[in-house]
MIPAKE-69103 format. One record per residue (C-alpha): x, y, z. Coordinates in steps of 0.02 Angstrom, whole numbers, plus 50000, padded with zeros to 5 digits. Each point is the difference from the previous one (the first is absolute). Example, Ala and Ser with C-alpha at 12.3 -4.5 7.8 and 13.67 -1.06 7.14 Angstrom:
% residues 2
506154977550390500695017249967
% end
This chain:
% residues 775
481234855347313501314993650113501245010849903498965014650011499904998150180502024998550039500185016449881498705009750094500944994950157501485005249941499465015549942499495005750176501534994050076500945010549894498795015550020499964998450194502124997350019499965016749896498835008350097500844993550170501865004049930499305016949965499085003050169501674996750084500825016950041501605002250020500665000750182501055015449974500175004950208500324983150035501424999149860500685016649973499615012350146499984990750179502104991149937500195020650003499285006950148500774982850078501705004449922499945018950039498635003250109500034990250147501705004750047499205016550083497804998049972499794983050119499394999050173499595014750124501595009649933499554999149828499975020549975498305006250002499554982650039499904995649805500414982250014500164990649840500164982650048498524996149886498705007049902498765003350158501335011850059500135010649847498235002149991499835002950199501105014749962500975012550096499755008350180500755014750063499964995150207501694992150058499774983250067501635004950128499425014050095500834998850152498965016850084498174997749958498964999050154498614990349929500254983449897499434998649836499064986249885501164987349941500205000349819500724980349951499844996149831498744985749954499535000050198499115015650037499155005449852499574991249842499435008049839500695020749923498225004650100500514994350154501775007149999499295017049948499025000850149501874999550062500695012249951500854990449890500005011249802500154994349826501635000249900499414994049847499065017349940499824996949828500414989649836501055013749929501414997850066500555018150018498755002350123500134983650107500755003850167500734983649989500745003749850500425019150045501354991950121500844986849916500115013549835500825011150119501524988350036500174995949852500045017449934501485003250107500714984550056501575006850076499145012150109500874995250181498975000350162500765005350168498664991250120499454983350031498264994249967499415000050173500685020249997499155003549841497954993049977499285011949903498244993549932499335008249853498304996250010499575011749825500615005049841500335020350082500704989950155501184989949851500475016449921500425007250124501134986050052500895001849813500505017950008500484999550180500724982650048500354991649831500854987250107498734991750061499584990049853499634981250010501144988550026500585012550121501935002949997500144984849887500404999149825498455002449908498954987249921500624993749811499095006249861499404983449971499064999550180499385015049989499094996449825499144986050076499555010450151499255013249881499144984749876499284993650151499295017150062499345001349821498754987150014499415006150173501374990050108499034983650011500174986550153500464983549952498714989249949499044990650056500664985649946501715003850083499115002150145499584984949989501444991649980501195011450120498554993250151500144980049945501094989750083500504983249957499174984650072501324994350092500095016350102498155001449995499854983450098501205006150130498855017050024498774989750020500724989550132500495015150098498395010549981499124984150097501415001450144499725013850012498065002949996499814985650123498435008750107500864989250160500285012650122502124997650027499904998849819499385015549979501125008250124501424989749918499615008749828499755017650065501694997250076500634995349852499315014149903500475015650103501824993049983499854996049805498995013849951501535009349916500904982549930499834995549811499874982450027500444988949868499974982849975501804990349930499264992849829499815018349940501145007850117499625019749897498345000150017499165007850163498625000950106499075011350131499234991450152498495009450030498445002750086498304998649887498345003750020499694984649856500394982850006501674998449933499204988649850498985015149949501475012249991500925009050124499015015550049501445008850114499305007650174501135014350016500265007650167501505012350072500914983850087499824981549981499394997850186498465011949953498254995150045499554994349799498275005850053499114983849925499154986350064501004988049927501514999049880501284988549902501814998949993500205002149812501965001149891499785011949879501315002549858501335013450021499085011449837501465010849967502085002049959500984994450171501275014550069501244993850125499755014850116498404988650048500314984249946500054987350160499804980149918499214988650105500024982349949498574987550010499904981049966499204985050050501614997150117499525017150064498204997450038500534983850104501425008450071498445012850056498904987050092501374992750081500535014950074498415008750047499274980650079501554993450055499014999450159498264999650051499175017150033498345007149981499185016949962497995003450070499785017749884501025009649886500955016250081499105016749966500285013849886500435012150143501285010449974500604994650176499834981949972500515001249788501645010450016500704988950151500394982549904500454992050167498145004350081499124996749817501024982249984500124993950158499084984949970501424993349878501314994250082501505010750001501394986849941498974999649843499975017749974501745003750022500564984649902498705006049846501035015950017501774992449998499854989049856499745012949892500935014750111500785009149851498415001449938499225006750150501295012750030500025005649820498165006550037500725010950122501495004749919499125002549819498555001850088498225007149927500665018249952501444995749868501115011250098499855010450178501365009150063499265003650170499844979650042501584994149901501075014050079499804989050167501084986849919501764999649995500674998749830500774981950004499534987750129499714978950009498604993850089499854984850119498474991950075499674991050190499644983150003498304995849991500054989550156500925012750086498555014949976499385003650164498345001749907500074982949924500434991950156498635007450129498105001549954500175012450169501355010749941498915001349829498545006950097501025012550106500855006349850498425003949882499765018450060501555005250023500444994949816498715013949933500285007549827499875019849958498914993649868498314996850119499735020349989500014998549819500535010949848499175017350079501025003450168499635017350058501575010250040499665002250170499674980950045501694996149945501165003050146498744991150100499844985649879501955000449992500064998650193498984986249978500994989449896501435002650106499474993250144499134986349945501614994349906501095002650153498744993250101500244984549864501915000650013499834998050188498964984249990500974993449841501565000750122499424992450150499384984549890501675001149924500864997150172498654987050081500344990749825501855001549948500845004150201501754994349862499445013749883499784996749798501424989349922499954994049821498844987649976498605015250033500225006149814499004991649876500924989349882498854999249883499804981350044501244998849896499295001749834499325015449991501115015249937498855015150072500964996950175501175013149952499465016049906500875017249973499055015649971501015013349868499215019150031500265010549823499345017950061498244999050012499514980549931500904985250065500284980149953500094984550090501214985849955500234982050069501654998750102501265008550046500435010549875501165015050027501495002150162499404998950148498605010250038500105014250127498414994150085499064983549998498354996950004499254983450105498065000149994498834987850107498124997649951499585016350074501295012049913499634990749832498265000250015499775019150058501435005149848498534992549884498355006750094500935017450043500655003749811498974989249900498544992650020499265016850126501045013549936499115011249884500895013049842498485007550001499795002750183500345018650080501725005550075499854992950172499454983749960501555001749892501115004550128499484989350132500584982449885501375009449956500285002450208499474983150026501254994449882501455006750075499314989650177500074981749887501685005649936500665003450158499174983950074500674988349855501915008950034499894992750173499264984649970501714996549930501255011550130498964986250112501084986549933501805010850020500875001550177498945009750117501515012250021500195004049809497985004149967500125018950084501455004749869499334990749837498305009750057501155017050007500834994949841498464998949904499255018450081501255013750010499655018250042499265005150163498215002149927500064981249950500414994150157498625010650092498944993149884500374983050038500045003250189498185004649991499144990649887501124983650004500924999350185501074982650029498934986050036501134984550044501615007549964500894990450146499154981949944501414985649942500154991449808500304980649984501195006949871501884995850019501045014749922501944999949985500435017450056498995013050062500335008749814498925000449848498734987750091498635006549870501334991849864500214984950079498164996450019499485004849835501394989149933499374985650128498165000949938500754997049809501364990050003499444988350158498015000250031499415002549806500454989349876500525001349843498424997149908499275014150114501365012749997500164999449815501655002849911501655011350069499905018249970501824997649923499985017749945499365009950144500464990850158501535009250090499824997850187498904985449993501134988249991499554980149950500794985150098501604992749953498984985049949499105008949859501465011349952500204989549842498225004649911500105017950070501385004949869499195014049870500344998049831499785007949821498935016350009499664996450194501895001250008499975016849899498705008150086500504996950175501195013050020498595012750002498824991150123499945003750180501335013249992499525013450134500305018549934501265006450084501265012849938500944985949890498644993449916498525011850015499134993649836498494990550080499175017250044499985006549858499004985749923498114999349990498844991650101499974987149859500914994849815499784986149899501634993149908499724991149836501584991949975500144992649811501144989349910500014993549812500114981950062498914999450162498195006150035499705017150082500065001550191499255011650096500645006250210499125012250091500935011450079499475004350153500445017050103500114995250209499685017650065500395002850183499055009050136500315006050158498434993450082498184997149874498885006750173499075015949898499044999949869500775017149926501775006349984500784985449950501325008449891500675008250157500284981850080500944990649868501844995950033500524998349815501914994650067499294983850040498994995349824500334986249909499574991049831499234982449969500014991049844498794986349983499414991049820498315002749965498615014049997500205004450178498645016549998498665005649895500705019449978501935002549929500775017050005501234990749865500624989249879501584997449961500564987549832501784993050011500804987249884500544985650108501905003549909499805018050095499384994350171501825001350083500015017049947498275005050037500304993250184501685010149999499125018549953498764995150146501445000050124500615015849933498665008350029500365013550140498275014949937498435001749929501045005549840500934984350022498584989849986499145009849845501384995049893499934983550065498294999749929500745012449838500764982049961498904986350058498225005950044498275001649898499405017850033498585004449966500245011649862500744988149889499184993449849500464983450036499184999450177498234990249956501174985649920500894997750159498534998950100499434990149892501194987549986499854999850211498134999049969500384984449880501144991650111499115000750139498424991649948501134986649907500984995450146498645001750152498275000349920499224998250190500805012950083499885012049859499305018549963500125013749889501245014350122499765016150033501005014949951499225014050100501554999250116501264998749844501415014150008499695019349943501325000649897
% end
């Protein structure tokens, strides 16, 4: 009987690991269709600028579909709904109500408008294109609409302007359309959301900070969130996987359930909510990719900072747009030390939500950038905010942000509103100044720049502009910068509130053009923040310098006059030349240490010049050594290459016996003056532009890639320098660069791909190649 018994049980053991081995379908998007579109789709279909806002950074996307409305629209007079994949809508029936259409028309393949456009490219792969994507988002949105396309623009096939997929890829595309282009199941779903204990422990831990229902806890965690809203945080036992902090309508136990409004200062419209982390559910692209680290070290490092002294808080701030879009009237119960130092310990951060910003690229605000510049902060116990509670409460209303009348400012409000701004900020530059006297009669001397207590490396940043998308790096990479930036708690705090956290893609054209306005003001501010530290006599022509041409100046004169001109530095100088030189070399080499500073820039640093005392580790050497005869060479008539260069190349330099290394090159373009929004190809001074050549993946969009054998790196550098045309430089690329065209172009970026992820997992994401070179 007992015998019988095992048998039976063995029997249905048997029968049920059948029946569960055969109920387990194949994941075939998981393992043969997202590596593809991550591969050879994201380069262009991620983010706002994905054309026809087809993003296919997972499976949601796909099925969410295409929409013809451009996200950029710099003219429309009324803003439109936002469209952010996995915030806005959930669910194909949601997105229709869009506007968004399907792609995926049918399971024949010769009638999938998916399909339709791949098959195109790879009809005729070597079918050239002569405009950019941006230039060229045509959105079939039907078969007729697809036929069309075929007879009259055969060149708009998918991968646009790339090599076409292999045959390989597109089989599996065409399999996988065969059985009705399934999802991935439901058990990968599963296991994609799990996260290991370890980490799950450490969510936990922070979901309870942050839920606290004390009232300055709950201002402390809305603070935190409207600055963190963009970061993937991540946690350093699993330092690729990443997380969304967002608001839920659930307890965070119960699932994330996002509440999605235009900005993160929004009214969420609930009675109550949770702080929730919700996993990052799809591929990572660089273009807006900003890691944000948390820890248990982090989470103490928090409470210290935001209770390093008592304070208390009777309500929470409204949802006002008057009270919401101004930080220092919606905070002003935390104390302002803690604010600014939250900010500065993780300032590269901060800034890269500017710079990268919630768009993935905008002309109009990064065109009010100069193309290379490093970035300094005041002292925290220097801020005239930090150091009077009365100063704080003066300043409030003058600091007002564009973004209190919204993402739908009528035309005709905005000269007023324009007015507005200006003389509230003047008003603030007045007050700023005469607290600058009563407190530092000596004037600023070196001990007012943050150090970065000494540990901390974000005390020194530089900011690269590449067209229309920029990067931030820690130190001082690149020559010395034609401007310099030195923010105090307000200029930090309004760069994050004007262009982040208030600023709206969706919003209308004057709600676009006043941040953009606004922008130019903080740049302006932050430029003499530091002049503030030179000679008083040497400000007026480093200001003139920096804004040539008689518009410019009348500009300035108008909407930023002199304030303090004529007030003295603490700052010793030697002669009464190149005083911007000598301070910036003072701040490295003499307030920031070594630790903070980070290494030499051994191959781009020509004036700066380090002390005699740390000559010996400045010496370049091996490819530093090669390369350095093309960085920081100004264009002049001897060596005009550097203009003809692109805003950025990568260089994978390879060698049998060492592991592939990768420099960006980086094209410094130089302007006139950066005071209108339009025209700027009529203000560029192209005689002045330089190169910088820095290891690393140092932008999200190369124009090109060029693949030299380390044996050939002497005479790669040498062809640079001969370059003298446009023709010079095209067989320049004839010999070393990936175009395009060329068969071999998906194995070189993938090899970059490869290496990237290999060598810097955290800082990692797929590029994009919407910017890559016509020809």
């Amino acid at each position: 009987m007992q015998f019988i018994k095992i048998m039976v049980v063995c029997f249905i053991s048997v029968v049920m690991t059948s029946v569960s081995k055969a109920e387990v379908p194949v994941d075939l998007y998981t393992r043969r269709i997202q590596p593809i579109f991550d591969n050879r789709c994201v380069a262009c279909h991620s983010c706002f600028n994905g054309p026809c806002q087809l993003n296919l950074q997972n499976f949601e996307g796909f099925e969410r579909g295409a929409n013809k409305l451009n996200v950029y629209n710099g003219t429309r007079t009324s803003s439109v709904a936002p469209s952010r994949l996995w915030i806005d809508a959930h669910g194909t029936s949601e997105w229709r109500k869009r506007d968004f259409y399907e792609l995926n028309t049918s399971r024949n393949s010769k009638e999938n408008l998916f399909m339709g456009l791949l098959q195109l490219r790879f009809e005729q792969p070597k079918k050239n294109i002569q405009r950019q994507v941006a230039e060229s988002q045509i959105c079939p949105s039907s078969p007729a609409e697809l036929e069309t396309i075929r007879k009259n623009s055969p060149e708009l096939g998918m991968p646009y302007g790339l090599p076409a997929l292999s045959a390989a890829e597109m089989n599996h595309i065409e399999e996988w359309i065969k059985k009705g282009a399934p999802g991935p199941t439901a058990q990968t779903l599963k296991e994609q959301s799990e996260v290991s204990p370890v980490l799950r422990k450490q969510i936990r831990e922070w979901e309870a900070f942050l839920n606290d229902r004390d009232i300055p806890h709950q201002l402390v965690s809305r603070y935190i969130y409207e600055h963190l809203f963009l970061a993937h945080i991540y946690f350093p036992e699993e330092k690729n996987q990443f997380f969304r902090l967002v608001r839920s309508k659930t307890a965070c136990a119960k699932g994330a359930e996002e509440i999605a409004t235009r900005r993160p200062n929004d009214d969420p419209s609930v009675a109550s909510f949770h702080y929730c982390l919700k996993k990052f559910p799809g591929t990572v692209v660089l273009k807006t990719h900003i890691p944000y680290e948390w820890s248990p070290a982090k989470l103490a490092r928090y409470k210290k900072i935001f209770w390093a002294t008592k304070w208390s808080a009777e309500t929470i701030p409204s949802y006002e747009p008057t009270v919401a879009e101004n930080p220092f009237k919606a905070f002003k119960d935390i104390p302002v030390k803690a604010r600014y130092q939250f900010l500065l310990d993780d300032a590269q951060y901060e800034v890269s939500t500017f710079i990268k910003g919630p768009v993935c690229n905008g002309s109009m605000a990064v065109n009010s950038i100069q193309e290379q510049f490093y970035v300094f902060f005041l002292n925290p116990d220097s801020d005239n905010m930090v150091l009077s509670r009365d100063y704080e409460v003066k300043a409030q209303d003058m600091l007002m942000l564009p973004g209190v009348w919204g993402s739908d400012v009528k035309l005709q409000d905005t000269p007023i509103f324009l007015k507005r701004l200006v003389d509230h900020r003047e008003a603030y530059r007045v007050l700023r100044n005469e607290w600058y006297v009563q407190n530092k009669p000596q004037g600023y001397s070196l001990k007012d720049i943050w150090d970065g207590e000494g540990v901390n490396n974000n005390a020194v940043l530089t900011v690269f502009r590449h067209d229309d998308n920029a990067v931030v790096l820690k130190g001082a990479i690149g020559d010395l910068s034609k401007t310099v930036f030195v923010l105090d708690y307000p200029l930090l705090e309004r760069l994050v509130y004007n262009l982040v956290v208030n600023f709206d893609v969706f919003g209308n054209v004057s709600h676009q053009l006043l941040t953009r306005i606004y922008m130019d003001m903080i740049r302006m501010e932050a430029e003499e923040l530091f002049l503030m530290f030179l000679p008083s006599e040497q400000r007026l022509q480093y200001r003139r310098e920096w804004y040539r041409g008689l518009l410019a100046r009348a500009k300035m004169a108008y909407i930023f006059p002199t304030v303090g001109a004529a007030d003295p530095t603490a700052i010793k100088y030697n002669e009464e030349i190149h005083t911007k030189k000598q301070l910036v070399e003072k701040i490295l080499f003499f307030r920031l240490n070594e630790t903070v500073r980070g290494s030499f820039d051994r191959v781009n640093w020509k004036s700066l010049q380090v002390p005699d005392s740390m000559a010996a580790t400045f010496k370049p050497h091996g490819l530093e050594k090669e390369l350095r005869p093309i960085a920081a060479v100004k264009a002049g008539k001897a060596t005009p290459f550097a203009k003809y260069f692109p805003d950025l190349s990568l260089l994978k330099v390879t060698s049998a016996e060492q592991p592939m290394r990768v420099f960006s090159i980086i094209h410094n373009k130089e302007h006139e003056n950066i005071s209108w929004i339009t025209g700027e190809s009529l203000r560029m001074d192209p005689k002045n532009d330089t190169l910088t050549v820095h290891e690393g993946y140092w932008g999200s969009y190369p124009n090109m890639i060029f693949d030299v054998e380390e044996k050939n790196l002497a005479i790669f550098v040498a062809q640079i320098q001969k370059v003298k045309s446009a023709k010079d430089y095209q067989k320049l690329v004839d010999v070393f660069g990936v175009r395009r065209t060329q068969d071999s172009f998906w194995l070189h970026y993938d090899e970059l791909i490869a290496h990237f992820r290999n060598t810097d997992p955290t800082q990692f994401g797929f590029l994009d190649l919407t910017r890559y070179e016509l020809k």
